[in-house]
GUTOR-674300 format. One record per residue (C-alpha): x, y, z; residue in one letter. Coordinates in steps of 0.25 Angstrom, whole numbers, plus 5000, padded with zeros to 4 digits. Example, Ala and Ser with C-alpha at 12.3 -4.5 7.8 and 13.67 -1.06 7.14 Angstrom:
! residues 2
x: 5049 y: 4982 z: 5031 residuo: a
x: 5055 y: 4996 z: 5029 residuo: s
***
This chain:
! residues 73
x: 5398 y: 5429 z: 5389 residuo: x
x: 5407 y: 5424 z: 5378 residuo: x
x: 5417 y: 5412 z: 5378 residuo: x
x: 5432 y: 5412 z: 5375 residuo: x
x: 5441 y: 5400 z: 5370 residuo: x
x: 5451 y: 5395 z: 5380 residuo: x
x: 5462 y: 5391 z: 5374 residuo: x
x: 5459 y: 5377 z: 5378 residuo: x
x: 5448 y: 5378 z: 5367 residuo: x
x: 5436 y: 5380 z: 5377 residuo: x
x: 5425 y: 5390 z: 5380 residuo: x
x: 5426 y: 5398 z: 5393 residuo: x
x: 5420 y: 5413 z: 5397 residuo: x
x: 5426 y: 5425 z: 5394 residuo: x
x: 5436 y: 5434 z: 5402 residuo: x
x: 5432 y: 5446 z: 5395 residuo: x
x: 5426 y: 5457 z: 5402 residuo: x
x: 5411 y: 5461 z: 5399 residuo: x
x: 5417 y: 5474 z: 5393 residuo: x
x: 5429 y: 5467 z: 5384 residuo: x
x: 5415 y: 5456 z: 5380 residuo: x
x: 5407 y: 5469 z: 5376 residuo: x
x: 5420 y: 5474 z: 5368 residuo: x
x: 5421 y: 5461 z: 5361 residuo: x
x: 5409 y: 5458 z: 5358 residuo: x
x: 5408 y: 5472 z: 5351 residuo: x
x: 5421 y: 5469 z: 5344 residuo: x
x: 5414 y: 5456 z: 5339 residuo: x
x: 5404 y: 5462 z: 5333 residuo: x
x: 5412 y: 5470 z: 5325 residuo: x
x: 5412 y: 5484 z: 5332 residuo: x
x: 5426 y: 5492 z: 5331 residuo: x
x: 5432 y: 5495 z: 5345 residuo: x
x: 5428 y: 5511 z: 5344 residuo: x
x: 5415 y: 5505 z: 5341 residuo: x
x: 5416 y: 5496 z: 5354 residuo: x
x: 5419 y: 5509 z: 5361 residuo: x
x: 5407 y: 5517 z: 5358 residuo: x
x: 5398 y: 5505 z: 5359 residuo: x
x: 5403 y: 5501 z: 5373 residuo: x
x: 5407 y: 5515 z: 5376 residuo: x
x: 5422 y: 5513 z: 5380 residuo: x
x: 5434 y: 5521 z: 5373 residuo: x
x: 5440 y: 5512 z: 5361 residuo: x
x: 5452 y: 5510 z: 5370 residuo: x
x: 5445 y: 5502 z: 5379 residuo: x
x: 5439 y: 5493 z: 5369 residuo: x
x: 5455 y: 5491 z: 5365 residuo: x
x: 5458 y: 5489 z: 5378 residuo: x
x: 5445 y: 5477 z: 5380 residuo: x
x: 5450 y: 5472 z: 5367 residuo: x
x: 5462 y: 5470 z: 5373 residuo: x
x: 5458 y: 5463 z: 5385 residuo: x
x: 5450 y: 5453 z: 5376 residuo: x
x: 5462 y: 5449 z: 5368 residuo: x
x: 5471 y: 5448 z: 5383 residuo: x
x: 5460 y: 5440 z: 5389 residuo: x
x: 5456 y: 5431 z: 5375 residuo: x
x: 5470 y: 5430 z: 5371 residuo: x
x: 5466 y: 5434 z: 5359 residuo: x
x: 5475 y: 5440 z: 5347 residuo: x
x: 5465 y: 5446 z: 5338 residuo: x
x: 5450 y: 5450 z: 5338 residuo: x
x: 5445 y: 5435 z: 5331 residuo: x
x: 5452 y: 5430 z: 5342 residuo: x
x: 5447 y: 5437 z: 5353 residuo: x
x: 5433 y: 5436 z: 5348 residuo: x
x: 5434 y: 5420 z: 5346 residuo: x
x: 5440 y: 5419 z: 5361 residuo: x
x: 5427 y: 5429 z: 5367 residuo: x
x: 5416 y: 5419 z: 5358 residuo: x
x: 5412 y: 5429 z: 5349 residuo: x
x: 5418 y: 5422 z: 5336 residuo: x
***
């Protein structure tokens, strides 16, 4: 499970869901969100709607950031 940074500069376990974890770790790997769709089966607006949750939950503002917060940069 990956970590996120609190904003007090400490690791602690993320709140993502196992399906927004699946979504980012796709998008960390470079896949483009129709890509995402097909390979986990969902329609693109619900990988929009994932990627949304994850930047609400990471506080994040862009995709670097959120993919700092989750641990995967």
């Amino acid at each position: 499970m990956p970590f996120i940074v609190t904003a007090n500069g400490l690791m602690d376990y993320s709140p993502l869901t196992a399906r927004e974890r699946d979504v980012l770790n796709l998008w960390a790997r470079g896949l483009q969100q129709k890509q995402i769709a097909t390979q986990l089966s969902l329609s693109p607006q619900t990988v929009k709607k994932h990627l949304r949750n994850v930047y609400k939950k990471l506080n994040a503002h862009n995709k670097v950031d959120a993919l700092k917060k989750a641990g995967y940069l």
